[in-house]
N, C-alpha and C positions, 0 to 999 in steps of 0.2 A: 504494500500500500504506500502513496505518499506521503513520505514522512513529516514534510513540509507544513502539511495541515495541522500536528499536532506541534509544532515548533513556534508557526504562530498563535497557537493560545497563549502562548508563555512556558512551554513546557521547553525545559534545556536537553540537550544531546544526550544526556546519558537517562535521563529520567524518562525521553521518547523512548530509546531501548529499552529501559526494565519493563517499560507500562506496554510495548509488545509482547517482547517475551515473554511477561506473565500473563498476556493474553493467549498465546500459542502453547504454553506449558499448564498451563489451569494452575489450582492452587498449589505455591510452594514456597522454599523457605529463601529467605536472603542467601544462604551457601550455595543454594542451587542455582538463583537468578546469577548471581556470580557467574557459576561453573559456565554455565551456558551463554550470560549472555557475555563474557569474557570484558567484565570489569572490574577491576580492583573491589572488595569486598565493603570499604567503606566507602566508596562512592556509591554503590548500592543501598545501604543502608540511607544515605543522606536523601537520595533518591525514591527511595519508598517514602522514607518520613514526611514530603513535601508532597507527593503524589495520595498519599491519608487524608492530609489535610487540607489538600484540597478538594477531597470527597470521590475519588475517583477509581481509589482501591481500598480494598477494607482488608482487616486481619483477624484469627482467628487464632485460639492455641488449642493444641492438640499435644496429651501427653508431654504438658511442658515445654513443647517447641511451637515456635510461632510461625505463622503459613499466612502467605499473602495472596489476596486474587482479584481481579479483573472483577468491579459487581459489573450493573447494565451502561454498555458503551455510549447509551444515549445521555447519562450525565454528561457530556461530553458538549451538549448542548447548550450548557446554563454556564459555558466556559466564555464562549462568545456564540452571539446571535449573528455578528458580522458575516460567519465562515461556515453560515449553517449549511449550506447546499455540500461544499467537500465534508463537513463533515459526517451528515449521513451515509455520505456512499464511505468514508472511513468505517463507520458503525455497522453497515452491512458486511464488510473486510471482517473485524473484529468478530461480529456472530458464527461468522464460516468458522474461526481461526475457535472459538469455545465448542462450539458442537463437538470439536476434533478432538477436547479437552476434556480431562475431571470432570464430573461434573461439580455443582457447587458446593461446597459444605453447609450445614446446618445451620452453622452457627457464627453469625459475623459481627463486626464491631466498626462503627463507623463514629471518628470526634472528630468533636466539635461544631458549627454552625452550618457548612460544606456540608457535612458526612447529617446531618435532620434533615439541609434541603434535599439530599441525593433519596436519604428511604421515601420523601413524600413526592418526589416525584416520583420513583419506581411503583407506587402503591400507586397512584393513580393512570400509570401506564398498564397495570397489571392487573386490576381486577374490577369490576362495576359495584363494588358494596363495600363498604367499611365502618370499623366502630371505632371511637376512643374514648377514653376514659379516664377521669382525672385530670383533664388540661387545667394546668397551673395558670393564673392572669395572665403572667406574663411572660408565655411562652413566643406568642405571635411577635409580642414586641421585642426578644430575644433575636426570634429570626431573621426579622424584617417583617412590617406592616406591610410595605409596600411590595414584596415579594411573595407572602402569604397571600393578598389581595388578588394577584397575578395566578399564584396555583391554585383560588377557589375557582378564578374565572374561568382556567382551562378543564377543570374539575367540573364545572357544569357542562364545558362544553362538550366534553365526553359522555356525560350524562350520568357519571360516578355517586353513587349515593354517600351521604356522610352523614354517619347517624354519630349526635357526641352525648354524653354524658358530662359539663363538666364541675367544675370548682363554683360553689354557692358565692364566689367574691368576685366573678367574673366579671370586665370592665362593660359597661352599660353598651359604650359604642360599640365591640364585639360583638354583644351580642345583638345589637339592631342589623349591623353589619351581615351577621349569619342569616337571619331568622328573613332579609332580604333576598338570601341565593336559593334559587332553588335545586332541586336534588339535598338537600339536609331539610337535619332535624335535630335539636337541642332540648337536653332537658339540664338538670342541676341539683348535684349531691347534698344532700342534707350536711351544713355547715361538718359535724362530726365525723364525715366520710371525706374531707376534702383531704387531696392526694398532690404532695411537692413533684410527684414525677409523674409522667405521662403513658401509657400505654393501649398502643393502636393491634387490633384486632380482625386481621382480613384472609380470606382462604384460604393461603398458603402457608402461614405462623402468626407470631404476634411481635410486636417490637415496643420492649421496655427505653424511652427516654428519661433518663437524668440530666436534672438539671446543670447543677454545680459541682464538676466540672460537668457541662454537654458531650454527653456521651450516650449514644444510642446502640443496643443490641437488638438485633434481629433473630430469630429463632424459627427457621424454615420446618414447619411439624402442622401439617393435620391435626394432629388428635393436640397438640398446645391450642390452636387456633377452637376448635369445638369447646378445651376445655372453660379457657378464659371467656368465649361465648358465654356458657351459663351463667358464667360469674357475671359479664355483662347484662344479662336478661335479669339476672337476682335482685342487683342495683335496681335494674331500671324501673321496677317495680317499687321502690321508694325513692325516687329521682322525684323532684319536684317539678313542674311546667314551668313556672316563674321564678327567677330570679327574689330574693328576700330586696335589692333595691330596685324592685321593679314597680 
């Protein structure tokens, strides 16, 4: 593929290499990105680290050793809008080059602000239904207002359902803001139920967000995603319609 496309996002020479090669090898570790893509070991290192955080590969640890991998190449989108046309046809490269690959593992770890935008846009690429539960105030303002605004907008346009549950302290304009889009639905924990950390609820697992430090996990399971379901439906059944400052 043209490497060039990924150069002008900002991504430097060695960090385009590792962020293919760990697209062509699926999940693996800094020794191996190394072995293979033949670069000194701590350039590699420096090169994932920057490549994490800017949401574009997540890690994983397995028996004490840490494994890195490619999530969906269309974050790759929210890098620049300018270069979107080569970068799709880069993203359809990247798909061929994972099919050939690992598949993904279970269990992934994405920090910081990069790595919330990247699951909430994957979750809205990938499935027509979702739930969450516990949104903190001041999680939207964490992200970006004006970015969240943007991924409800493409969120309808999909036609993606958002069903939330969340925090009885929830900022007023939020919630008029919501209760505006459609495809959602809002209800609101009874003050003694309110939840500092976030977790979103969709067919394929569930993904616990923390706030301080922002670090989000992802847990690709079935039967996690049904379980945390009930738990959601449990709540919802003493979820309030109105907000206490409404």
């Amino acid at each position: 593929m043209n490497e060039q496309v990924l150069l002008d996002l900002g991504l430097s020479k060695n960090e385009v290499s590792v962020y293919l090669k760990l697209a062509e090898m699926g999940p693996s570790t800094a020794v191996q990105i190394s072995q293979e893509a033949k670069i000194h070991r701590p350039n590699v290192y420096d090169a994932l680290d920057i490549l994490v955080k800017k949401g574009i590969i997540a890690y994983f640890v397995r028996e004490k050793v840490k494994y890195y991998e490619v999530a969906d190449p269309e974050q790759l989108l929210t890098l620049s809008k300018i270069k979107e046309m080569d970068i799709k046809n880069a993203i359809s490269e990247l798909k061929i080059l994972q099919l050939a690959a690992k598949p993904p593992s279970s269990i992934a770890v994405f920090e910081g602000i990069a790595g919330a935008r990247r699951i909430m846009t994957d979750i809205i690429n990938n499935t027509k239904e979702f739930c969450v539960l516990g949104v903190p105030k001041d999680y939207a303002k964490t992200i970006g207002e004006g970015w969240v605004k943007e991924w409800h907008e493409q969120r309808a346009k999909k036609k993606v359902w958002f069903h939330h549950i969340v925090n009885e302290d929830y900022y007023p304009h939020r919630i008029k803001f919501l209760r505006s889009m459609p495809y959602t639905t809002i209800k609101f924990l009874p003050k003694e139920y309110n939840s500092p950390t976030l977790l979103w609820i969709y067919d394929k697992g569930v993904i616990m967000c923390f706030m301080q430090p922002m670090v989000s996990i992802r847990i690709l399971s079935e039967d996690a995603a049904k379980s945390f379901k009930q738990y959601y439906n449990m709540l919802l059944k003493l979820a309030l319609d109105k907000a206490p400052q409404e």
